[in-house]
SEVEXVO-326864 format. One record per residue (C-alpha): residue number from 1; residue in three letters; chain; x, y, z. Coordinates in Angstrom, 3 decimals. Example, Ala and Ser with C-alpha at 12.3 -4.5 7.8 and 13.67 -1.06 7.14 Angstrom:
# SEVEXVO-326864
vexti n 1 res ALA chain A xx 12.300 yy -4.500 zz 7.800
vexti n 2 res SER chain A xx 13.670 yy -1.060 zz 7.140
//
This chain:
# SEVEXVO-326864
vexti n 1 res UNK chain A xx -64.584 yy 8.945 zz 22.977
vexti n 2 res UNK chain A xx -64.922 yy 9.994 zz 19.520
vexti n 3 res UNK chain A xx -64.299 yy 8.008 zz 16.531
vexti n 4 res UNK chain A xx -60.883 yy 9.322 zz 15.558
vexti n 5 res UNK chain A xx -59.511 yy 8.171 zz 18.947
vexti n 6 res UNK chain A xx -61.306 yy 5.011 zz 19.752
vexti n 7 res UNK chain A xx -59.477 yy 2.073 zz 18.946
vexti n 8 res UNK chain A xx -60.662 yy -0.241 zz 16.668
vexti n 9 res UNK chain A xx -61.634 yy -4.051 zz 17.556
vexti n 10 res UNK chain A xx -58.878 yy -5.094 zz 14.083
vexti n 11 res UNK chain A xx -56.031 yy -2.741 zz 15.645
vexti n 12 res UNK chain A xx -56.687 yy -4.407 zz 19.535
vexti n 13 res UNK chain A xx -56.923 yy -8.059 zz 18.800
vexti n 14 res UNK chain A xx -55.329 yy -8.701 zz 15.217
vexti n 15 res UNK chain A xx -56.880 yy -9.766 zz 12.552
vexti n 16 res UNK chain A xx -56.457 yy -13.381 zz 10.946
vexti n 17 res UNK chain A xx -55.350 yy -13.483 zz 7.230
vexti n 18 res UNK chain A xx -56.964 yy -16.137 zz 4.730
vexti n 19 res UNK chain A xx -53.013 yy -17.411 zz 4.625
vexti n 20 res UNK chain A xx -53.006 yy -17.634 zz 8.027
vexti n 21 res UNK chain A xx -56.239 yy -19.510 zz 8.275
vexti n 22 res UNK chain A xx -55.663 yy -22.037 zz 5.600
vexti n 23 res UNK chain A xx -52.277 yy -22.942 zz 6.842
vexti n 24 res UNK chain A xx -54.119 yy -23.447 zz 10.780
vexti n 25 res UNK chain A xx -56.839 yy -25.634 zz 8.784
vexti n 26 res UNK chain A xx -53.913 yy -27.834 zz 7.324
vexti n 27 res UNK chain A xx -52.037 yy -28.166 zz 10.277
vexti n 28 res UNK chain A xx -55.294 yy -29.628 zz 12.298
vexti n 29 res UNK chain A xx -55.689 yy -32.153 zz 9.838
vexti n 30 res UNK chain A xx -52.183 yy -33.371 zz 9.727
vexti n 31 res UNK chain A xx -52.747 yy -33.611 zz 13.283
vexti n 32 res UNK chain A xx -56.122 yy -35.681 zz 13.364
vexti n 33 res UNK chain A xx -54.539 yy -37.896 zz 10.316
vexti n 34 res UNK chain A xx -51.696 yy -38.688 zz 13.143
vexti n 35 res UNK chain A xx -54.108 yy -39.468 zz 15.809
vexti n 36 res UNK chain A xx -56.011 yy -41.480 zz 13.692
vexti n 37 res UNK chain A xx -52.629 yy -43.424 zz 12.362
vexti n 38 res UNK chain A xx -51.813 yy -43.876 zz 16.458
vexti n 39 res UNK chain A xx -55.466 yy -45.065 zz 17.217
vexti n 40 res UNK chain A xx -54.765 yy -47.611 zz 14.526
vexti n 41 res UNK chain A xx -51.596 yy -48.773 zz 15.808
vexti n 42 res UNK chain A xx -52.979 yy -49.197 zz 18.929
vexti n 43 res UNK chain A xx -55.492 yy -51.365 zz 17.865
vexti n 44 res UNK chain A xx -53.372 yy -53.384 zz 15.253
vexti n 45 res UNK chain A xx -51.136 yy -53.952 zz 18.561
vexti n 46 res UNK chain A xx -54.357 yy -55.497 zz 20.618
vexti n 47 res UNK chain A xx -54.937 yy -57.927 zz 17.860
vexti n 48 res UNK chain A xx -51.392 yy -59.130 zz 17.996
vexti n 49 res UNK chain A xx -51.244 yy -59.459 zz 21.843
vexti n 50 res UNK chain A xx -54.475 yy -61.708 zz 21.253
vexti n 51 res UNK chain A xx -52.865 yy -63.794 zz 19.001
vexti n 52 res UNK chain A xx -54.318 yy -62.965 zz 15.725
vexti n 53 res UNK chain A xx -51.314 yy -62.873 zz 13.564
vexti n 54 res UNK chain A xx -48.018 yy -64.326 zz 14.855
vexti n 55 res UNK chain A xx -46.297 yy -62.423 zz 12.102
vexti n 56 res UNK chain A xx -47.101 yy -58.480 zz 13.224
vexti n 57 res UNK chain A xx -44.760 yy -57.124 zz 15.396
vexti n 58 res UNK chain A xx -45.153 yy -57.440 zz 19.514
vexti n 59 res UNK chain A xx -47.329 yy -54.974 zz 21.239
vexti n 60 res UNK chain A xx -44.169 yy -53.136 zz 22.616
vexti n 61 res UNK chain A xx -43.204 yy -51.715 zz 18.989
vexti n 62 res UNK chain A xx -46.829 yy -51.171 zz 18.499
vexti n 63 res UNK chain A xx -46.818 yy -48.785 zz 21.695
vexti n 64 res UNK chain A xx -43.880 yy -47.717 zz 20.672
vexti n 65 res UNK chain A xx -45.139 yy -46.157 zz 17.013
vexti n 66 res UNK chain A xx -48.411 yy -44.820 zz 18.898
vexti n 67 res UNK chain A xx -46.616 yy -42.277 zz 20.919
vexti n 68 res UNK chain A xx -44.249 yy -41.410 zz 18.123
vexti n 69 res UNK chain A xx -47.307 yy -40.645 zz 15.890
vexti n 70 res UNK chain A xx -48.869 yy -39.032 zz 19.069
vexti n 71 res UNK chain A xx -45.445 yy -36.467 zz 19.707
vexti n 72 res UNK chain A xx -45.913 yy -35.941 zz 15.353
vexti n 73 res UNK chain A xx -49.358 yy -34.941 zz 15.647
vexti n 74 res UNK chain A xx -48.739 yy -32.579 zz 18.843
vexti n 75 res UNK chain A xx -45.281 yy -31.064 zz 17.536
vexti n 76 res UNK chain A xx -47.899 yy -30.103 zz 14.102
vexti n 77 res UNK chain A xx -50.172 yy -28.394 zz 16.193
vexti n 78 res UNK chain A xx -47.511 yy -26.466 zz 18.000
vexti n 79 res UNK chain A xx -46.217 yy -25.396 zz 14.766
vexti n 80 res UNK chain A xx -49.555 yy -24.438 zz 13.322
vexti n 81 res UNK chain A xx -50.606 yy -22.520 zz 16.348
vexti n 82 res UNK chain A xx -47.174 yy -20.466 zz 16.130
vexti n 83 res UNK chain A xx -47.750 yy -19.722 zz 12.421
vexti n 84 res UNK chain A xx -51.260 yy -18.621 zz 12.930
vexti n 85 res UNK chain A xx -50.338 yy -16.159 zz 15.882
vexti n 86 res UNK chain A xx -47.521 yy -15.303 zz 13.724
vexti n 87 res UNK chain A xx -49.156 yy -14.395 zz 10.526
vexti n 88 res UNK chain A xx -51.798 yy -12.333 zz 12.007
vexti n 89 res UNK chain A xx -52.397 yy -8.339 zz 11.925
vexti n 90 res UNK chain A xx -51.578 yy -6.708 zz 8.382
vexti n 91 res UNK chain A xx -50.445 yy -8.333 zz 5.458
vexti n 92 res UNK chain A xx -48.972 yy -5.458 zz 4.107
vexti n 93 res UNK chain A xx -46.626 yy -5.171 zz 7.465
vexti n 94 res UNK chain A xx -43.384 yy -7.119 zz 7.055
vexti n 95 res UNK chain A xx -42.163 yy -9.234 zz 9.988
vexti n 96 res UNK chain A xx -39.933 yy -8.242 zz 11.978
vexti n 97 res UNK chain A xx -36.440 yy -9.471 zz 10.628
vexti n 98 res UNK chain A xx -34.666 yy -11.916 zz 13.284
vexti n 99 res UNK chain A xx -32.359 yy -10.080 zz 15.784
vexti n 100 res UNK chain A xx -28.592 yy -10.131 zz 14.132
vexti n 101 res UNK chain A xx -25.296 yy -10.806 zz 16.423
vexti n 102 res UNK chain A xx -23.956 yy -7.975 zz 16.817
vexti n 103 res UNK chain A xx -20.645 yy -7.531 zz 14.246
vexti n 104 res UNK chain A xx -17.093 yy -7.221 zz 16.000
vexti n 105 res UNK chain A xx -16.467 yy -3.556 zz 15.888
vexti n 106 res UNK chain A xx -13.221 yy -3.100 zz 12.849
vexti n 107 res UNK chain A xx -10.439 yy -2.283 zz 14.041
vexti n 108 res UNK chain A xx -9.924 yy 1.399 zz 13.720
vexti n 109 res UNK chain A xx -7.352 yy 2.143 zz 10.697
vexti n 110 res UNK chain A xx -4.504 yy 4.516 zz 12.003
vexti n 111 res UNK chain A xx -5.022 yy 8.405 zz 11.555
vexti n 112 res UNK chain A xx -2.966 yy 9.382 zz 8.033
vexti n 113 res UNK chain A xx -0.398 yy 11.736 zz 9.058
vexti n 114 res UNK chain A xx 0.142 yy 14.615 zz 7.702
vexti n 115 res UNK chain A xx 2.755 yy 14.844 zz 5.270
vexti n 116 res UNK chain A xx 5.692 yy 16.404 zz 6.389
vexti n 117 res UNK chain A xx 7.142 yy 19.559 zz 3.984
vexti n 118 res UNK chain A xx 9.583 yy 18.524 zz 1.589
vexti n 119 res UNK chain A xx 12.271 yy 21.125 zz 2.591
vexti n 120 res UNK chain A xx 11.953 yy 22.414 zz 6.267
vexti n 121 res UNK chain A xx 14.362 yy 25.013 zz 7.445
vexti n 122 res UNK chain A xx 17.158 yy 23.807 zz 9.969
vexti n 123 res UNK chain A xx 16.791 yy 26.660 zz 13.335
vexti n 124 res UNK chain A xx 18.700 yy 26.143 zz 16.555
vexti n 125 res UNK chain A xx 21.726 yy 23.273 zz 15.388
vexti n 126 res UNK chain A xx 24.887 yy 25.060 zz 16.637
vexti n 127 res UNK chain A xx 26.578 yy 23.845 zz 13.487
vexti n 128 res UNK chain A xx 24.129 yy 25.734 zz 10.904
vexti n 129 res UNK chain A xx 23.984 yy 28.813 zz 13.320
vexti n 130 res UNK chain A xx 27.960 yy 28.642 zz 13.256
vexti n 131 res UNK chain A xx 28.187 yy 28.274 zz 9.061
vexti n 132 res UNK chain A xx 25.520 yy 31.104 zz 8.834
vexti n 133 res UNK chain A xx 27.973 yy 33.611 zz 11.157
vexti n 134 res UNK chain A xx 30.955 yy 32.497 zz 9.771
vexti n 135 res UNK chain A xx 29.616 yy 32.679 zz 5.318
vexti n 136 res UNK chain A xx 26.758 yy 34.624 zz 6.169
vexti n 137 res UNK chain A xx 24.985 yy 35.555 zz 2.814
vexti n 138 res UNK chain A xx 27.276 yy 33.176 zz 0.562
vexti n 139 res UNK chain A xx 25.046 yy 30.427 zz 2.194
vexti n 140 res UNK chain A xx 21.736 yy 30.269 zz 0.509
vexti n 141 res UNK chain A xx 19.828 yy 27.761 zz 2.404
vexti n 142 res UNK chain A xx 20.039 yy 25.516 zz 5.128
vexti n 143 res UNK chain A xx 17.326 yy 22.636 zz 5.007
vexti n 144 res UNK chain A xx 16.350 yy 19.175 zz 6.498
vexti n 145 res UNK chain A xx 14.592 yy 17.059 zz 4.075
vexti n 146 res UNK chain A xx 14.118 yy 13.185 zz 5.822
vexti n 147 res UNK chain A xx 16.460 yy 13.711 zz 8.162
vexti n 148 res UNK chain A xx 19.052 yy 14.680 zz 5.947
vexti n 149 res UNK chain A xx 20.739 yy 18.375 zz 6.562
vexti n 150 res UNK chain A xx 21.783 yy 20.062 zz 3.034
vexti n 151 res UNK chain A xx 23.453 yy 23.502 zz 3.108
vexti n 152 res UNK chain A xx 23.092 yy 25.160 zz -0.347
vexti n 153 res UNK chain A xx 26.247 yy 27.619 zz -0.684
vexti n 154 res UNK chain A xx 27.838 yy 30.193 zz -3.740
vexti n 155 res UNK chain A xx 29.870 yy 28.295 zz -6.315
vexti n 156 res UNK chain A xx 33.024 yy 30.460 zz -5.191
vexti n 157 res UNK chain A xx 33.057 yy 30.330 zz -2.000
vexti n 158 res UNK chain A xx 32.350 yy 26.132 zz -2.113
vexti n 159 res UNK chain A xx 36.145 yy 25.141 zz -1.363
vexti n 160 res UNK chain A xx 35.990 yy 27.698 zz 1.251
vexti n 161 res UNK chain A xx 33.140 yy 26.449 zz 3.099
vexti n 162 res UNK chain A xx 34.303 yy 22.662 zz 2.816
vexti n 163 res UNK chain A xx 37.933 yy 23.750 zz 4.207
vexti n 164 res UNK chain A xx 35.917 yy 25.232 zz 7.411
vexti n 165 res UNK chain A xx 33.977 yy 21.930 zz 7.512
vexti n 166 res UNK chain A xx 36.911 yy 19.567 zz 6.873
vexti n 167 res UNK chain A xx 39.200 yy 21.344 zz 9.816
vexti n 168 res UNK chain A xx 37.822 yy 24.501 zz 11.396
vexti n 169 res UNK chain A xx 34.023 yy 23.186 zz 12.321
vexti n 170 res UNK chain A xx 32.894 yy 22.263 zz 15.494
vexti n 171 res UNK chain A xx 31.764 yy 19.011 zz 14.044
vexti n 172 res UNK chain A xx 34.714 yy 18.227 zz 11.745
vexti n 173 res UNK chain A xx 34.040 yy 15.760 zz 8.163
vexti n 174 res UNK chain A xx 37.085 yy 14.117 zz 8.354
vexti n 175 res UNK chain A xx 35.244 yy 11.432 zz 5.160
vexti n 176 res UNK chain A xx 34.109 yy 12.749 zz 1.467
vexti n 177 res UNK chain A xx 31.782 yy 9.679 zz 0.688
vexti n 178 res UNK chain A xx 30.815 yy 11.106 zz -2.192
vexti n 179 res UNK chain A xx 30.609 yy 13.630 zz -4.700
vexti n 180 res UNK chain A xx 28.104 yy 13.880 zz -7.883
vexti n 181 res UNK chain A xx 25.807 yy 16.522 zz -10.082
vexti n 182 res UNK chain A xx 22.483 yy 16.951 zz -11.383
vexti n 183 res UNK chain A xx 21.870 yy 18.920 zz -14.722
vexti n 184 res UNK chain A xx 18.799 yy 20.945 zz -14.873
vexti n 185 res UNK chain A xx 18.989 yy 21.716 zz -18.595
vexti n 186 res UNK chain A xx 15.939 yy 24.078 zz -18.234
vexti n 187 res UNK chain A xx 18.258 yy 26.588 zz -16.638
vexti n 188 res UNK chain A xx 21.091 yy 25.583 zz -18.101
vexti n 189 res UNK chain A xx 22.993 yy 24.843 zz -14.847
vexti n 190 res UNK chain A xx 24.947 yy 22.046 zz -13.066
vexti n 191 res UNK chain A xx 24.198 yy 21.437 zz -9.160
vexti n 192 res UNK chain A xx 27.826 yy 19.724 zz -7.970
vexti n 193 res UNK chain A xx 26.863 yy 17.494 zz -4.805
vexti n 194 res UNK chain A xx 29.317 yy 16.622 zz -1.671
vexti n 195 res UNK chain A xx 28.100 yy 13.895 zz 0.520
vexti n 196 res UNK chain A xx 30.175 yy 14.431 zz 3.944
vexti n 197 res UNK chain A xx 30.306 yy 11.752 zz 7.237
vexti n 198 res UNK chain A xx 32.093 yy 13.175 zz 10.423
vexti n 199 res UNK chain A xx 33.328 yy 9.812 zz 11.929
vexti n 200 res UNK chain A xx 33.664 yy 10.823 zz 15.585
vexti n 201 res UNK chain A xx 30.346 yy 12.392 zz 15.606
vexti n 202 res UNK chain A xx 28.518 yy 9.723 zz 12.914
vexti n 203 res UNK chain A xx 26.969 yy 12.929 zz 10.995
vexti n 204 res UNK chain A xx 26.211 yy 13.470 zz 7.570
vexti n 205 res UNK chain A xx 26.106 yy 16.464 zz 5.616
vexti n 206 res UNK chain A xx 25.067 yy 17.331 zz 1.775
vexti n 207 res UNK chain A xx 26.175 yy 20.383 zz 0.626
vexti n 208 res UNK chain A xx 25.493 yy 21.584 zz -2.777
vexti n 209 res UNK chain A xx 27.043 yy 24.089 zz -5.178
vexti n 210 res UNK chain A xx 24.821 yy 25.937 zz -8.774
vexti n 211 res UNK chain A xx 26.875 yy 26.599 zz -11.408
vexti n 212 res UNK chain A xx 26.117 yy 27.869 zz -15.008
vexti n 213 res UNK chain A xx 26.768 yy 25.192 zz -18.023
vexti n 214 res UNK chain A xx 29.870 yy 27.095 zz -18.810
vexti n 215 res UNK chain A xx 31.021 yy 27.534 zz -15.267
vexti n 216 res UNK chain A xx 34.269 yy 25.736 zz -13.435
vexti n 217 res UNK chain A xx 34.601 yy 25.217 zz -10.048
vexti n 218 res UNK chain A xx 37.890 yy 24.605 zz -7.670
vexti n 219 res UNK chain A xx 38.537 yy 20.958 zz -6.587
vexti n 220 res UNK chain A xx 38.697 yy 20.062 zz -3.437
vexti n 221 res UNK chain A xx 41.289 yy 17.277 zz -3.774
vexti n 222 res UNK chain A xx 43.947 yy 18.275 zz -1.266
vexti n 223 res UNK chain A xx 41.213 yy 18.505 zz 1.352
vexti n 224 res UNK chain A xx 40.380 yy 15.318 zz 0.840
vexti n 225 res UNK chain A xx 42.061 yy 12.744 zz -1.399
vexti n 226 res UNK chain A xx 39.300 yy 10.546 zz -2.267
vexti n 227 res UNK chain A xx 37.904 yy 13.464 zz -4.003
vexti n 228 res UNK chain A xx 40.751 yy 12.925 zz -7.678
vexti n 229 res UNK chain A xx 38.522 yy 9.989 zz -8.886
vexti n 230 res UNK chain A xx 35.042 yy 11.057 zz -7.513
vexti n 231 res UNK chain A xx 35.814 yy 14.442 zz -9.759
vexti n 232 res UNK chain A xx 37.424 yy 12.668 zz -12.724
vexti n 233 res UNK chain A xx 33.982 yy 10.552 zz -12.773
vexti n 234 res UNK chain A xx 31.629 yy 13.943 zz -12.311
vexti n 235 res UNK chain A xx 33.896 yy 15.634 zz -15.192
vexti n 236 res UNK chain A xx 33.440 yy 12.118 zz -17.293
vexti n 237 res UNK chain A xx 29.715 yy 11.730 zz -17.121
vexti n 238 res UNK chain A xx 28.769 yy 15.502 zz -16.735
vexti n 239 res UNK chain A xx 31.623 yy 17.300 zz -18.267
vexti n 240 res UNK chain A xx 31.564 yy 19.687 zz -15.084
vexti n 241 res UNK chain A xx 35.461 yy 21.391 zz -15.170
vexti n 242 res UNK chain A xx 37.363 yy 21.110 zz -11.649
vexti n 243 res UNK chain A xx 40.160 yy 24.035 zz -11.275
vexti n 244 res UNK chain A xx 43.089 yy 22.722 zz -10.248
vexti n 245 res UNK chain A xx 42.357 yy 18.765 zz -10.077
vexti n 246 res UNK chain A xx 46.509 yy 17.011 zz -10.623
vexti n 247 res UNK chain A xx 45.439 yy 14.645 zz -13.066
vexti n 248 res UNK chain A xx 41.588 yy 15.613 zz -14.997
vexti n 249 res UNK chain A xx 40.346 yy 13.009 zz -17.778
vexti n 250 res UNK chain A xx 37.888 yy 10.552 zz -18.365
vexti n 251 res UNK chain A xx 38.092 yy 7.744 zz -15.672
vexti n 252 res UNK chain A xx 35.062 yy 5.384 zz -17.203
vexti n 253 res UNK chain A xx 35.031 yy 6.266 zz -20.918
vexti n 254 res UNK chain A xx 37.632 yy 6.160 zz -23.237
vexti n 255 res UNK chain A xx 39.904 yy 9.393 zz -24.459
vexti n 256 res UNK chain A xx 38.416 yy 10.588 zz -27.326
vexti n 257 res UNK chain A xx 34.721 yy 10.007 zz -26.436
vexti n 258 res UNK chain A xx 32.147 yy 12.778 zz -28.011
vexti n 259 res UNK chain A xx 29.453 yy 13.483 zz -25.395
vexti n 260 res UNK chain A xx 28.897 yy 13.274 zz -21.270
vexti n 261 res UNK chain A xx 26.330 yy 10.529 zz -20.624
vexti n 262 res UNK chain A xx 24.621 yy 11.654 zz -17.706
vexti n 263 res UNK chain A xx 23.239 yy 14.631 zz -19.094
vexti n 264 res UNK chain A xx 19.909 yy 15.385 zz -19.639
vexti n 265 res UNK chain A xx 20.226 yy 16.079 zz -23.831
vexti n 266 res UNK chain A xx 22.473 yy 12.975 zz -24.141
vexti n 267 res UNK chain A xx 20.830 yy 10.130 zz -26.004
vexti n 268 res UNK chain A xx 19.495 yy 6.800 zz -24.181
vexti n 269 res UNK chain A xx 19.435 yy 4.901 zz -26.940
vexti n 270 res UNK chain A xx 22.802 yy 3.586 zz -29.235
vexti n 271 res UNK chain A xx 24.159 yy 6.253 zz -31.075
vexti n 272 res UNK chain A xx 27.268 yy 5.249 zz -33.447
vexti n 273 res UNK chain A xx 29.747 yy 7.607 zz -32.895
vexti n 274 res UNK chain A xx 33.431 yy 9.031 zz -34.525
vexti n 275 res UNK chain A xx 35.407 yy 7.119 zz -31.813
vexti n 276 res UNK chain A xx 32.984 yy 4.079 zz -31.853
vexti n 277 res UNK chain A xx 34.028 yy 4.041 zz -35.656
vexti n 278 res UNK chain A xx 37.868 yy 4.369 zz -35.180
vexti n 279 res UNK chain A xx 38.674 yy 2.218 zz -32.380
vexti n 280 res UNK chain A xx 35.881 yy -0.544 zz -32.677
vexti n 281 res UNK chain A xx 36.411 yy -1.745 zz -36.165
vexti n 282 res UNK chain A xx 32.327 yy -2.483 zz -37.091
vexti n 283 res UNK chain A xx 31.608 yy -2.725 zz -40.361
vexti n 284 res UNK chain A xx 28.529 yy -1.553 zz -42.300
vexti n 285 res UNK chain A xx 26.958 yy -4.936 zz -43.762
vexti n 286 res UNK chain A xx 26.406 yy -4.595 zz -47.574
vexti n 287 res UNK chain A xx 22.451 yy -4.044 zz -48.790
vexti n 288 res UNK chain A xx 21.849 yy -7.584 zz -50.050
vexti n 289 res UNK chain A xx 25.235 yy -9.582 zz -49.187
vexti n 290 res UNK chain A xx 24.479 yy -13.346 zz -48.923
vexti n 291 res UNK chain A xx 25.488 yy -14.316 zz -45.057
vexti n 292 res UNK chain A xx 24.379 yy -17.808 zz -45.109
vexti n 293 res UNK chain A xx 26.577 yy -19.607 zz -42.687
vexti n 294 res UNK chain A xx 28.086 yy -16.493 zz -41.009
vexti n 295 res UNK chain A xx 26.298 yy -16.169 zz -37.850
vexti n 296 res UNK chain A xx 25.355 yy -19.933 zz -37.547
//
């Protein structure tokens, strides 16, 4: 065998480190300090059984400390045998690190869905297949978006379309729950909202209507009566113009009122106004008047 294959005697039987040694050497003479403690004890208990001190205790205590000392001095041994065999082989080698428990597996976290498109286009509902025939390219779009169906149709033909839902539909909207606007000032256009509910067949529908700024568009008020105040309050906050509404004028702010509030170039913050100064009677407080006591 040559010498790059035979083993050597250090790799076979382990060497013994000077740590290792020293810590044996101090172990054997804890242990031969205990014997020699017991071996005492033992004889201190002989001279009391032979009566040479009544005052040391009886030779059953005395027994009793011997093998205590004697399971000390064996338990150090133990330990200093297990820390020599322990120690040995290379110093540079770490020991092995104590076996850990394995961890409870985490629960695995729930897959992320995918997020769902904002607008998805609404395909086989008999309804929407109906509207499409019946309006054809006066309907722009026909969309779910979180369950909720919205059918975007022409300004003009709006009243037409809501007629057909109100009575002619397969799925009639007996209800007008609502009706509202968003201003897009970036186009310079309105977008005049009708929330519908058919109460037989608990359905909702959105259906929305683009106009320009300067654009009117025909109430729907004698297809549904709820809809003079919902369009009084559109015209009030938006200034959107309904064709043919009985009674049109502000329902929230007073006659006389410069501006729409709800849109987009409208001020947040208080703005004092022409009617503000007619009708409210505030008064402009003098630069320097003395108003001790006035507001106390």
């Amino acid at each position: 065998m040559s010498d790059e294959t035979k083993p050597t005697s250090e790799a076979t039987s382990g060497a013994v480190t000077p740590e290792a040694a020293a810590s044996q050497a101090d172990a054997e003479r804890e242990a031969k300090i205990a014997a020699a403690k017991a071996k005492a004890a033992a004889a201190k208990a002989a001279r009391t059984a032979s009566g040479e001190s009544a005052t040391e205790p009886t030779s059953a205590d005395a027994d009793k400390e011997a093998k205590i000392a004697a399971a000390k001095a064996k338990a150090a041994a133990a330990k200093a045998a297990r820390e020599a065999a322990g120690d040995g082989g290379d110093a540079a080698s770490p020991k092995p690190a104590p076996a850990k428990v394995p961890a409870k597996a985490a629960a695995k976290a729930p897959a992320k869905k995918e997020a769902a498109p904002a607008y998805v286009e609404i395909k086989d509902d008999p309804l929407i297949t109906a509207l499409r025939a019946a309006f054809q390219d006066d309907i722009k779009e026909a969309v779910t978006n979180n369950g909720q169906q919205i059918i975007r149709v022409v300004p003009e033909r709006a009243r037409d379309l809501l007629w057909y839902l109100r009575y002619d539909a397969s799925v009639q909207f007996d209800m007008l729950t609502d009706v509202t606007a968003v201003h897009y000032p970036d186009r310079k256009a309105f977008e005049v909202v009708y929330q519908l509910y058919s109460i037989a067949e608990n359905r909702r529908l959105r259906v929305k209507a683009e106009l320009p700024e300067d654009q009117s568009i025909y109430t729907v008020c004698d297809i549904w009566a709820a809809a003079n105040w919902l369009e009084r309050e559109v015209y009030d906050m938006f200034g959107i113009t309904f064709e043919g509404h009985p009674d049109l004028r502000r329902i929230l702010l007073p006659e006389g009122w410069v501006g729409f509030p709800l849109r987009k170039e409208y001020p947040v913050e208080y703005r004092h106004n022409e009617w503000v100064a007619a009708n409210l009677n505030i008064l402009e407080i003098p630069e320097g008047a003395d108003l001790t006591g006035k507001f106390e």
